[in-house]
N, CA, C and O atoms as a CHARMM CRD file, in Angstrom:
* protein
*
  172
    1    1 UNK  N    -13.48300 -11.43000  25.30200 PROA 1      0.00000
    2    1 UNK  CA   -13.10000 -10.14800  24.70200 PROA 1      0.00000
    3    1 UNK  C    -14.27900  -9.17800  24.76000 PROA 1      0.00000
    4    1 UNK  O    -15.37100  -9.53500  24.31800 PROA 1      0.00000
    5    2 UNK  N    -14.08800  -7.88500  25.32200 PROA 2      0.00000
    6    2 UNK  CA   -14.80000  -6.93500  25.20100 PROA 2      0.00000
    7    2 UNK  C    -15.74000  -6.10400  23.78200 PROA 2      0.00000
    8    2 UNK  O    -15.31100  -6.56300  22.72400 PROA 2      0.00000
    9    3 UNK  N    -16.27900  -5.59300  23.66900 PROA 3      0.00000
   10    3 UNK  CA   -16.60400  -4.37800  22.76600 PROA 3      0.00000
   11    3 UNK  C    -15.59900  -3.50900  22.05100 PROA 3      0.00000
   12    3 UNK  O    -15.33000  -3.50700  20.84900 PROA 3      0.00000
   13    4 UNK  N    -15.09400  -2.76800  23.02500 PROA 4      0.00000
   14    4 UNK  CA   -14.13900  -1.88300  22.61700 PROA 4      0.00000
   15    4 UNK  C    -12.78000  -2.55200  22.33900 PROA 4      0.00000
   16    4 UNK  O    -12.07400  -2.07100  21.45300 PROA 4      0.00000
   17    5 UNK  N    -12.31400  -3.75400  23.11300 PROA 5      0.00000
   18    5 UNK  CA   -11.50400  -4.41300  22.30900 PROA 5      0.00000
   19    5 UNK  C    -11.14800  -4.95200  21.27400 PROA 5      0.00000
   20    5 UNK  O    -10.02400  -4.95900  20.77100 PROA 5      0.00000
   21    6 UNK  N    -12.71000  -5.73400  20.68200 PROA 6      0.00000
   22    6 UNK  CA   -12.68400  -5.96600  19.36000 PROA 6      0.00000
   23    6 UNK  C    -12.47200  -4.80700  18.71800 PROA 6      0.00000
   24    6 UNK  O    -11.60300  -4.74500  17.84900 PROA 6      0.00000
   25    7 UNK  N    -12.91400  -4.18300  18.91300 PROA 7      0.00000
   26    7 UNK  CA   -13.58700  -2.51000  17.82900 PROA 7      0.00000
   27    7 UNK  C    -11.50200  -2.20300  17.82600 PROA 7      0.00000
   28    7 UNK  O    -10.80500  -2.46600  16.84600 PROA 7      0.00000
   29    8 UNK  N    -11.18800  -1.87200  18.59100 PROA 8      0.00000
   30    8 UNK  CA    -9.38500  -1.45300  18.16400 PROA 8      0.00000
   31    8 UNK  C     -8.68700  -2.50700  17.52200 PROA 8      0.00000
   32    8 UNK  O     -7.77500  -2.29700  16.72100 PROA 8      0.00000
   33    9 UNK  N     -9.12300  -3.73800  17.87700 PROA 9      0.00000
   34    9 UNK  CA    -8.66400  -4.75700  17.00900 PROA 9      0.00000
   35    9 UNK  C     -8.67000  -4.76000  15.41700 PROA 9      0.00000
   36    9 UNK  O     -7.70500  -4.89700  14.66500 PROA 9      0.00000
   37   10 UNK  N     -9.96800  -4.57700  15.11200 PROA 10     0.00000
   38   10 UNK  CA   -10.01700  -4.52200  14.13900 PROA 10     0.00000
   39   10 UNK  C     -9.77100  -3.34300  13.03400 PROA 10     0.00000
   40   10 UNK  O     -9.88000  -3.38300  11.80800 PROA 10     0.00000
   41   11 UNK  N     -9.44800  -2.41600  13.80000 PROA 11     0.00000
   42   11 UNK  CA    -9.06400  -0.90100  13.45000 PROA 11     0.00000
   43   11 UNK  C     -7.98000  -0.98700  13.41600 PROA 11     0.00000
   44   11 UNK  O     -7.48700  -0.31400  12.51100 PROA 11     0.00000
   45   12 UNK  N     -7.21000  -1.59500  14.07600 PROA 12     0.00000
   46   12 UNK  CA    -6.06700  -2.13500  13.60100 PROA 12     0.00000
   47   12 UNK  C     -5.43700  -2.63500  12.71800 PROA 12     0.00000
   48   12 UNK  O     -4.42100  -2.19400  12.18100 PROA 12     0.00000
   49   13 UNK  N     -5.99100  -3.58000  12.51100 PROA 13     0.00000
   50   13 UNK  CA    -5.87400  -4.48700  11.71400 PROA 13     0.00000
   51   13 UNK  C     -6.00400  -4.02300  10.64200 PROA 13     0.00000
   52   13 UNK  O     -5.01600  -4.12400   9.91600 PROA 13     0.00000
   53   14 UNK  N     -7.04900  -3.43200  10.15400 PROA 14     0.00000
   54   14 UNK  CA    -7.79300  -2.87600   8.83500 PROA 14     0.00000
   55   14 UNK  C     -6.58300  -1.43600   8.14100 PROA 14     0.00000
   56   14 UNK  O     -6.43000  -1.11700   6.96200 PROA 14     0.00000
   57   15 UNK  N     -5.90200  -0.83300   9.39400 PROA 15     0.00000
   58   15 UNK  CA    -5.07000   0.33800   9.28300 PROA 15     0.00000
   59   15 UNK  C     -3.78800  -0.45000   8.53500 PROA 15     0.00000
   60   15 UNK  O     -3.31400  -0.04800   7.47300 PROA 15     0.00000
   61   16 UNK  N     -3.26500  -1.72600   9.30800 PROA 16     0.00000
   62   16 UNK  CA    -2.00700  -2.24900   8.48200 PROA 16     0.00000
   63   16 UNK  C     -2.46500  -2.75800   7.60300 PROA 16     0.00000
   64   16 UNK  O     -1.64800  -3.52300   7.09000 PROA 16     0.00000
   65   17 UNK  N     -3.44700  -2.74900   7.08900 PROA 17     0.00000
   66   17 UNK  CA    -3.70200  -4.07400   5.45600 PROA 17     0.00000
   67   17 UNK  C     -4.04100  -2.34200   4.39400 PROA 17     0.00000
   68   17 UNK  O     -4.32400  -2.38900   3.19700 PROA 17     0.00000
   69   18 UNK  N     -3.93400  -1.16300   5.08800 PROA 18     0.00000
   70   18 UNK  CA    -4.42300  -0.63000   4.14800 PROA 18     0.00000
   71   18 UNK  C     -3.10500   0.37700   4.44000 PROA 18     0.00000
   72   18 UNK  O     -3.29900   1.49700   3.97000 PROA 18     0.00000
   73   19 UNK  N     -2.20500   0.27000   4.90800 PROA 19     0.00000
   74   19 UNK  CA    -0.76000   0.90100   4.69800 PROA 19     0.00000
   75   19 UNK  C      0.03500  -0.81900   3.89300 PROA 19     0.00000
   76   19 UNK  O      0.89200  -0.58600   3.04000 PROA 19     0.00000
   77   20 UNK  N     -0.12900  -1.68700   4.05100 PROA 20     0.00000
   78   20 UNK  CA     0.42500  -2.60500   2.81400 PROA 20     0.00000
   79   20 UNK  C     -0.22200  -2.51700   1.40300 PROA 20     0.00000
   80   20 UNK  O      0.48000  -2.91900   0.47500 PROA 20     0.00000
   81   21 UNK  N     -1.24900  -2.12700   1.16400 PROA 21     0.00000
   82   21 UNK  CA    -2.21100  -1.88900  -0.21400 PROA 21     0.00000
   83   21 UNK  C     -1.29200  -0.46600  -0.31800 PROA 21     0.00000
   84   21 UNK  O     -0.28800  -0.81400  -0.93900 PROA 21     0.00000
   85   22 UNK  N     -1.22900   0.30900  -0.14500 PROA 22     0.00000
   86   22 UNK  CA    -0.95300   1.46100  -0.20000 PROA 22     0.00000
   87   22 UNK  C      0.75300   1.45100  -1.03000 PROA 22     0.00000
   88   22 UNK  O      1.13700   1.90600  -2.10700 PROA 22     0.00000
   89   23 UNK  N      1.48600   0.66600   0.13500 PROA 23     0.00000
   90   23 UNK  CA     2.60600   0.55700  -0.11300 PROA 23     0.00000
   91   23 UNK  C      3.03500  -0.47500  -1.44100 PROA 23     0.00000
   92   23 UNK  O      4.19700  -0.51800  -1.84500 PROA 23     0.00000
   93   24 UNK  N      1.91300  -1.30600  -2.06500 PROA 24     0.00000
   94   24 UNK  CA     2.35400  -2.13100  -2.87200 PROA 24     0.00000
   95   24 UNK  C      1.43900  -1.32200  -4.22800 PROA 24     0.00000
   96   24 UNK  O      1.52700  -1.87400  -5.32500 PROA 24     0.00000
   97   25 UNK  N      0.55600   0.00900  -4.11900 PROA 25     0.00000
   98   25 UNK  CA     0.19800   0.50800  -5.24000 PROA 25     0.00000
   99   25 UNK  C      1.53900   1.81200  -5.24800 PROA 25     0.00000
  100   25 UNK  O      1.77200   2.25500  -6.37200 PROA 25     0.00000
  101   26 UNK  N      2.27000   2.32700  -4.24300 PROA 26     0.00000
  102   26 UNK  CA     2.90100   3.36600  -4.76600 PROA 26     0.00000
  103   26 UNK  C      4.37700   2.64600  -5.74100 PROA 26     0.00000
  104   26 UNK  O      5.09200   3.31800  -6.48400 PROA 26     0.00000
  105   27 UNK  N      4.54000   1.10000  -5.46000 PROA 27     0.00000
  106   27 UNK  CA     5.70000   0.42800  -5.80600 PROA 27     0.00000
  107   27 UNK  C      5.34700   0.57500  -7.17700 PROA 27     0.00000
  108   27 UNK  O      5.86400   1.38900  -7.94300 PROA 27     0.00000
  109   28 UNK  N      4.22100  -0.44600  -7.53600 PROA 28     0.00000
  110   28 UNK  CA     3.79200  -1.01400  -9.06600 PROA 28     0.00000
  111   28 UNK  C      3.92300   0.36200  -9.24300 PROA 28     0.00000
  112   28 UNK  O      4.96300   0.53400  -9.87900 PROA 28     0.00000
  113   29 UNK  N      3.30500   1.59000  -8.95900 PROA 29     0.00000
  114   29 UNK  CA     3.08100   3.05300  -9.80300 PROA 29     0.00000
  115   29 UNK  C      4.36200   3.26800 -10.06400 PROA 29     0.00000
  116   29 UNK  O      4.76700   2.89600 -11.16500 PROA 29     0.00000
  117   30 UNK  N      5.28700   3.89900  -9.14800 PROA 30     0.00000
  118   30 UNK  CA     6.72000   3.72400  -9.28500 PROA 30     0.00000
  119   30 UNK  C      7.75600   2.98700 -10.42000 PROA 30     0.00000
  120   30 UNK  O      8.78000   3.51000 -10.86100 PROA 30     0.00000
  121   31 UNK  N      7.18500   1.52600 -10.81200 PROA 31     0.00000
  122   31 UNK  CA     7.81600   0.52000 -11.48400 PROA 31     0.00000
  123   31 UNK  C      7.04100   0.61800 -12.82400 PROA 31     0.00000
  124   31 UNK  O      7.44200   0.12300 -13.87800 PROA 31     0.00000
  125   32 UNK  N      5.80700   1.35900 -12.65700 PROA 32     0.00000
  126   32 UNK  CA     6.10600   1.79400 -14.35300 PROA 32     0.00000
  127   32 UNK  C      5.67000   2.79400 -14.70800 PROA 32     0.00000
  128   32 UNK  O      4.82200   2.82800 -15.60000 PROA 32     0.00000
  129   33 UNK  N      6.17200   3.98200 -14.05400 PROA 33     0.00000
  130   33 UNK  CA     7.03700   5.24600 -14.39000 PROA 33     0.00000
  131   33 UNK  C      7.96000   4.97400 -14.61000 PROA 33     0.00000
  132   33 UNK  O      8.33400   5.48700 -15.66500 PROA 33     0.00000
  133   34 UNK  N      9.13000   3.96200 -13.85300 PROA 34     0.00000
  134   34 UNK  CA    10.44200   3.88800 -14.49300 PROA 34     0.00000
  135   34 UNK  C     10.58600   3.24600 -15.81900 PROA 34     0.00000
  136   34 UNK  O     11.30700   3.61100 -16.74800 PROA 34     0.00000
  137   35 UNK  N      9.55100   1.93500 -15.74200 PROA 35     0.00000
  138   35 UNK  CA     9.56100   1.47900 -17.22900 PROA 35     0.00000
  139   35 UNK  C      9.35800   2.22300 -18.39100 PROA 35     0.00000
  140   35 UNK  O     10.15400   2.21100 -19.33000 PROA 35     0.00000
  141   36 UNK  N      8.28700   2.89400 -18.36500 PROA 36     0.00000
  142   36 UNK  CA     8.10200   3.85200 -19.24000 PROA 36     0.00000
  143   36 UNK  C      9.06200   5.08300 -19.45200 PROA 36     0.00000
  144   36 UNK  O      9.21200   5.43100 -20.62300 PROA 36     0.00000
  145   37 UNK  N      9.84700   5.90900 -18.31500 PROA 37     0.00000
  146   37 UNK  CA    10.78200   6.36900 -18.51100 PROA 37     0.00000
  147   37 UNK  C     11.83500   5.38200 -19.21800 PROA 37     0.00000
  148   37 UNK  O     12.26900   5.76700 -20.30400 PROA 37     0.00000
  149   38 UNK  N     12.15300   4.52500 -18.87300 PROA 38     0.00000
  150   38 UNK  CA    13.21000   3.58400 -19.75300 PROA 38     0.00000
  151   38 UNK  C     13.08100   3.24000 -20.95900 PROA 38     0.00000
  152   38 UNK  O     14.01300   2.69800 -21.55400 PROA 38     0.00000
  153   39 UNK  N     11.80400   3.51400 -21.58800 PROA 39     0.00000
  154   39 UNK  CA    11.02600   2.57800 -23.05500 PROA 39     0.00000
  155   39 UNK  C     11.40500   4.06200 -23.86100 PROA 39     0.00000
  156   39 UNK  O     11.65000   4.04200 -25.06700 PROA 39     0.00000
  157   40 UNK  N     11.43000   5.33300 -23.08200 PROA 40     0.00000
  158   40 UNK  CA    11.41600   6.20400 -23.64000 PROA 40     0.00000
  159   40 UNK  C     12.69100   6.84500 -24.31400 PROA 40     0.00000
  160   40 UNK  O     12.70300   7.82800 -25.05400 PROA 40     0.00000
  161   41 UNK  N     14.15900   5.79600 -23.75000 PROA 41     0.00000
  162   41 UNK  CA    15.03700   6.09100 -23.58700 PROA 41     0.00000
  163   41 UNK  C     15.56600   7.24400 -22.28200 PROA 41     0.00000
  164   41 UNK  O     16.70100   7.50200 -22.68300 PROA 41     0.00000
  165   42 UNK  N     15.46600   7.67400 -21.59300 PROA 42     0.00000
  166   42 UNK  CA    15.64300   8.65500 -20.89000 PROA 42     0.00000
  167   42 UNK  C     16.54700   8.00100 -19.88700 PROA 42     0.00000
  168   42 UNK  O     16.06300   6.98300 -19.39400 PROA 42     0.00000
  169   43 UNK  N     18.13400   8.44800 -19.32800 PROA 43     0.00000
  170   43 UNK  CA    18.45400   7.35700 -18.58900 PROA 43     0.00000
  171   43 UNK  C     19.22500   8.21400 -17.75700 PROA 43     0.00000
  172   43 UNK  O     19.83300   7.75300 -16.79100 PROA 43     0.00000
């Protein structure tokens, strides 16, 4: 394996683990706004 191959590899790589972090902090944020909308009664 090359230089520049590793180097996109891992830019890669690093891009999908940080669109799954991303996607599993907008969920939890999401899931309790609704909780808290729900605790609040609001329906």
């Amino acid at each position: 394996m090359n230089t520049s191959n590793t180097v996109a590899h891992l830019k890669y790589r690093t891009s999908i683990h940080n669109l799954y972090f991303s996607i599993i902090l907008f969920n939890t944020f999401t899931n309790n706004i609704t909780n808290f909308v729900s605790s609040k009664g609001y329906h």
